[in-house]
Structures are given as structure tokens and as C-alpha cells.
C-alpha positions in Angstrom: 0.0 0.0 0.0 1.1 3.3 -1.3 1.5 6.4 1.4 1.7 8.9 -1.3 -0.7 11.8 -1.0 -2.0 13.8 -3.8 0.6 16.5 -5.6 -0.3 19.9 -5.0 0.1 22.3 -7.9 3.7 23.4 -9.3 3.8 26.9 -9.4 7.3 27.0 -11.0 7.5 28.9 -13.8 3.5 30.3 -13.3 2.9 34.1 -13.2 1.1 36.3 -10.5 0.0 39.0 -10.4 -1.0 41.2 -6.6 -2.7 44.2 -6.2 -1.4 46.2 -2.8 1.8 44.4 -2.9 3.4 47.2 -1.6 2.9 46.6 1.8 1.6 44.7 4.5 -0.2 41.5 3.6 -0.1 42.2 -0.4 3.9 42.4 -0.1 3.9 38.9 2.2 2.1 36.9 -0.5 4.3 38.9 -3.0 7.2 37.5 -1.3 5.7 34.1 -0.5 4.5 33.7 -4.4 8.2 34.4 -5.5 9.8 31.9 -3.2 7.6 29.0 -5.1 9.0 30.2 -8.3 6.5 32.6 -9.6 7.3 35.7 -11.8 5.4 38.2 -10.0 3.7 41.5 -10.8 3.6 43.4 -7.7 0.7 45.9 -8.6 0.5 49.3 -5.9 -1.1 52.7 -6.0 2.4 53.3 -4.4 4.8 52.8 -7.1 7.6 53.0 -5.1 6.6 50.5 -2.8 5.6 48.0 -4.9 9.0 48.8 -6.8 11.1 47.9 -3.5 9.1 44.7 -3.1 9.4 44.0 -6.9 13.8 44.5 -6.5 13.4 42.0 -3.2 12.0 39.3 -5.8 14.4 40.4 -8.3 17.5 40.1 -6.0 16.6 36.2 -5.1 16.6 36.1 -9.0 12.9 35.6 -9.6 11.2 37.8 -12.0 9.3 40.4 -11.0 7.5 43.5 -12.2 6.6 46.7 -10.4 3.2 48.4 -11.1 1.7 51.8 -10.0 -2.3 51.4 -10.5 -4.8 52.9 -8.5 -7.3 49.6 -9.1 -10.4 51.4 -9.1 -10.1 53.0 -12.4 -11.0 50.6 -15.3 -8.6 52.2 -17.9 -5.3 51.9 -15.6 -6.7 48.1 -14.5 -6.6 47.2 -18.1 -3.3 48.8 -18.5 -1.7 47.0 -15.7 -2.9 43.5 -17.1 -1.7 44.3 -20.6 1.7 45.3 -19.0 1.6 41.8 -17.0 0.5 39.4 -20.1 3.2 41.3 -22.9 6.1 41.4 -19.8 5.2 37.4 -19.2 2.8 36.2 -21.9 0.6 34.5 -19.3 -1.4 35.2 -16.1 -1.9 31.8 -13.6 -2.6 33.8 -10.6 -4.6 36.5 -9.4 -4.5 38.1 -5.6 -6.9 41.4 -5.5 -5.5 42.4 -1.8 -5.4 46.3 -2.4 -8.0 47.7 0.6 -8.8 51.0 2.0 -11.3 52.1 5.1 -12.5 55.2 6.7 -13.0 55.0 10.2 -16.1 56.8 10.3 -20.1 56.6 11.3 -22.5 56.4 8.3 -23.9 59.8 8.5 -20.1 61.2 9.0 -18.9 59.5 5.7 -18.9 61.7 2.7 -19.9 60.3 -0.5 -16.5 60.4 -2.1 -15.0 58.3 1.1 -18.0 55.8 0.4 -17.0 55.5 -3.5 -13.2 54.9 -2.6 -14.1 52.2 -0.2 -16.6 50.7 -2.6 -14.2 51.3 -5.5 -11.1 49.7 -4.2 -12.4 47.1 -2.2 -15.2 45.6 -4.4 -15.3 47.7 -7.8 -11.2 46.5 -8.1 -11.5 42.8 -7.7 -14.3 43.1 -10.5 -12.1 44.7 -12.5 -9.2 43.1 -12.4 -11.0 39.0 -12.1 -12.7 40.4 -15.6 -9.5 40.9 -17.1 -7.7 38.0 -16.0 -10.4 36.1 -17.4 -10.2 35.8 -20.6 -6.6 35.6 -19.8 -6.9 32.1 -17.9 -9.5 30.8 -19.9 -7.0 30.4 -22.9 -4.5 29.3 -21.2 -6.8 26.4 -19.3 -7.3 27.2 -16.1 -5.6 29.8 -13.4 -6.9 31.2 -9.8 -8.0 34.5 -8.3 -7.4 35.0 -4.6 -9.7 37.9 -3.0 -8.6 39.2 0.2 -12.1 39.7 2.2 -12.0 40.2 6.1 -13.7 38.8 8.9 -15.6 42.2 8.6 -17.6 39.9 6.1 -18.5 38.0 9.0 -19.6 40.0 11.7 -20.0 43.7 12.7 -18.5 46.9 14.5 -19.5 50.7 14.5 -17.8 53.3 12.0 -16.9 50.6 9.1 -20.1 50.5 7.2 -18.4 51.0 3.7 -15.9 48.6 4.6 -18.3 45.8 5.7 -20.3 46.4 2.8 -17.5 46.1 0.5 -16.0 42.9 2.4 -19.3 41.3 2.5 -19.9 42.0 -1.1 -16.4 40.5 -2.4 -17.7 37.2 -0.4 -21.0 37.4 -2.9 -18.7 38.1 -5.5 -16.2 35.9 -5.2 -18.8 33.1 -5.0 -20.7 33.9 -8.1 -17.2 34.1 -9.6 -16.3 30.7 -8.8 -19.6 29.3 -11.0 -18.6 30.7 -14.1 -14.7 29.7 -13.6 -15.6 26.4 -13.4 -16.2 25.3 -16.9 -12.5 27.2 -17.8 -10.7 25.5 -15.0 -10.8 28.9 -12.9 -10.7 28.6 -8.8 -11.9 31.0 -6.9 -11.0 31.2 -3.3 -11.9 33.9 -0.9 -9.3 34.5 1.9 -11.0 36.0 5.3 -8.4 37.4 7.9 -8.7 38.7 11.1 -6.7 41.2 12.2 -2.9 41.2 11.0 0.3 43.5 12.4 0.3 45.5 9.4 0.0 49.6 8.7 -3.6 49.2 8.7 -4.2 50.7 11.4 -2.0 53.5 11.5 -5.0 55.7 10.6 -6.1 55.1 14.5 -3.5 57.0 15.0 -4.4 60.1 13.4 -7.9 60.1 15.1 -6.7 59.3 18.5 -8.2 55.4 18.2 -6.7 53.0 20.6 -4.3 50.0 18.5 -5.3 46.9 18.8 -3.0 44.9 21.1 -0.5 43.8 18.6 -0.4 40.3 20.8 -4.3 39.7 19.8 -2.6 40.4 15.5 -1.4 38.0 13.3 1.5 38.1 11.2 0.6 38.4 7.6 3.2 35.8 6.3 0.9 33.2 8.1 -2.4 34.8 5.6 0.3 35.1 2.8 1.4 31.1 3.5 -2.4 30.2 3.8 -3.0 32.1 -0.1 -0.1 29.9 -1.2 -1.7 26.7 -0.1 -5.3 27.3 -1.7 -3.6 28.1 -4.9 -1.6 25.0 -4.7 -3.6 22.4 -4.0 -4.8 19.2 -6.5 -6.6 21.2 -9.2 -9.7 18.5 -8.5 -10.4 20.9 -5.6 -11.1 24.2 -5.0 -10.7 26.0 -1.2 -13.4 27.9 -1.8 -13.5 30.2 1.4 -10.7 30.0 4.3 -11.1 31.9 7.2 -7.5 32.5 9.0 -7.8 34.3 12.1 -5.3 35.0 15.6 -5.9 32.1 18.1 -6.1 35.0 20.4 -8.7 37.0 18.6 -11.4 37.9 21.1 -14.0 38.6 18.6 -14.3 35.6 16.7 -16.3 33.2 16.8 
């Protein structure tokens, strides 16, 4: 009797592309994407950011491209993905991570706040999955990653364009995974709790206590966990994955 499991997916060789890789957990699966052997695109409204995470790849020898897009706006989204499939010729992988908030009450919240939370969070995955399409269906198959929350899950005051957004990306990402079926397109949705990134840095600004950085994961562990779902068995598909601190008070 054979003890042989099943082999994961080889993604020597495959292509990436992430959206916010210029920090925090879009940098980590950046990194973590490039240590399997990916060519990635690292894809930031901060050019420069993403360009220092783009020379990291570059220096372990991996390729790797740096991208300034804000991902909101359709014309520079289809920009970026041209870039990615003349630079590489493929697309295998796609991580929408980019995120923004407001940390504000409903009626506080102007409208353009609203839209940029909408429009990065929700509108950018659409964009960018709708591009990559097309992309992965001639090749045979590929995988988009969207970076949700566990504010898709549950509820706190002054985040109501952000839990609209994160809820929405789970609707999305579901409906998503239907049509990428037929193609050989996964679709997983990735749902952290809280990480020790610059996230939060805005509580700083309007005098909001930190979270305890002890109740935080570290977004390597997220970035490891986005690696796995893209790797396993292509039989399967990890359709949702919710990675949280063992320490986090507020879930379940």
C-alpha cells in the first residue's frame, strides 16, 4: 500500500499578479508567491513601494515586475494586465489584496469616502477578475485569490463601507467561482482577522486606541495560507478560508 498523498500544484514557472503588494499582507504573498517560483507583478497605488518589493524578488533572482495602478479606475486596470500578459505572456494567478477604510459613522462619511471604499475594495476585484479572465481561460485554467475580512462575517460601529465592501467581495467571489468552473478557474476567498500591518495607522491620526499587537497576526501566516489554496490538487477548489489569531477575542 502506497502512502503517497495527492501533488499539489507546481507553481514554478506560473505568473502572478497582486494588487497592494506594496505593503503589509499584499507584499507577504508577493514575497511568499516568489519563493515558489513565480514571476510576479507586484501591482501598488504606491509605485515605489511596490518597486522595492518588486527589487526584493528580483534580488533572489525571480522575476518580477513593479506596477503603480490605482485599481479602481478601469482604464489603468486594463493597463496593468496588458503590461503583465506582454512582460510574461501568461497570467496563472490572481491576488486582489489592495483595501482601504475610513473609520467613520455612516452619516459622517462623505460620499467620495463611500465610493473609494466601494471602489477599491469591491469595484477593483471586479475589475481586475474580468480581465484576467479571458486571460486564464485560454491558457486552461488559473486562480484568483480575493482578500475579504472577517468584517464579512460579523459587525463593529464606523466601518459601514468597509463591511459592505468585504461582505460583497464574499458574494462576489462566489458567483465568480460558478462561471470559472467550466474554464478550470478557482476562486477562493481568503477572510483574515486582524494582522500587524500599517492598517491601522490611521487610528493614530484620530486618536483610536491600537489593537494589542499580541491579539494580531503576522501576515506571512495569511500570505502562506493564499499559497496553499492556490496550490492544492486542481480536483479541488478551497473555496472560502477563514485564518484568524488564536487570540482574537472577537471571533467566533
Amino acid at each position: 500500500m502506497s502512502l503517497d498523498g495527492p501533488t499539489g500544484i507546481d507553481l514554478r514557472g506560473k505568473v502572478a499578479l497582486v494588487t497592494g503588494a506594496g505593503s503589509g499582507l499584499g507584499a507577504a504573498t508577493a514575497r511568499a508567491f516568489a519563493r515558489e517560483g513565480c514571476a510576479v507583478a507586484c501591482l501598488d497605488i504606491n509605485v515605489e513601494a511596490a518597486a522595492n518589493v518588486a527589487r526584493e524578488i528580483a534580488a533572489a533572482d525571480i522575476e518580477s515586475l513593479p506596477l503603480g495602478c490605482d485599481v479602481s479606475d478601469a482604464d489603468a486596470a486594463a493597463h496593468a494586465v496588458g503590461q503583465v500578459v506582454a512582460r510574461f505572456g501568461r497570467l496563472d494567478v490572481l491576488v486582489n489584496c489592495a483595501a482601504v477604510d475610513h473609520t467613520l459613522a455612516a452619516e459622517e462619511m462623505s460620499v467620495a469616502q463611500w465610493d473609494q471604499v466601494i471602489g477599491v475594495n469591491l469595484r477593483g476585484p471586479f475589475l481586475f477578475s474580468r480581465l484576467a479572465f479571458p486571460v486564464m481561460k485560454r491558457q486552461g485554467g488559473g486562480h484568483i485569490v480575493n482578500v475579504a475580512s472577517t468584517a464579512a462575517t460579523r459587525a463593529w460601529a464606523n466601518a459601514a463601507a468597509y463591511h459592505a465592501s468585504k461582505w460583497g467581495l464574499i458574494g462576489f467571489s462566489r458567483g465568480l467561482g460558478v462561471e470559472g468552473r467550466p474554464h478550470g478557474i478557482r476562486v477562493t476567498a481568503v477572510i483574515p482577522g486582524g494582522m500587524r500591518t500599517h492598517f491601522f495607522d490611521r487610528f493614530i491620526e484620530q486618536g483610536i486606541p491600537l489593537p494589542d499587537e499580541a491579539n494580531l497576526q503576522d501576515p506571512a501566516v495569511v500570505a502562506a495560507t493564499i499559497v496553499f489554496a492556490v496550490k492544492i490538487p486542481p480536483e479541488s477548489a478551497l473555496q472560502e478560508v477563514i485564518v484568524t489569531p488564536l487570540t482574537e477575542t472577537s471571533w467566533p
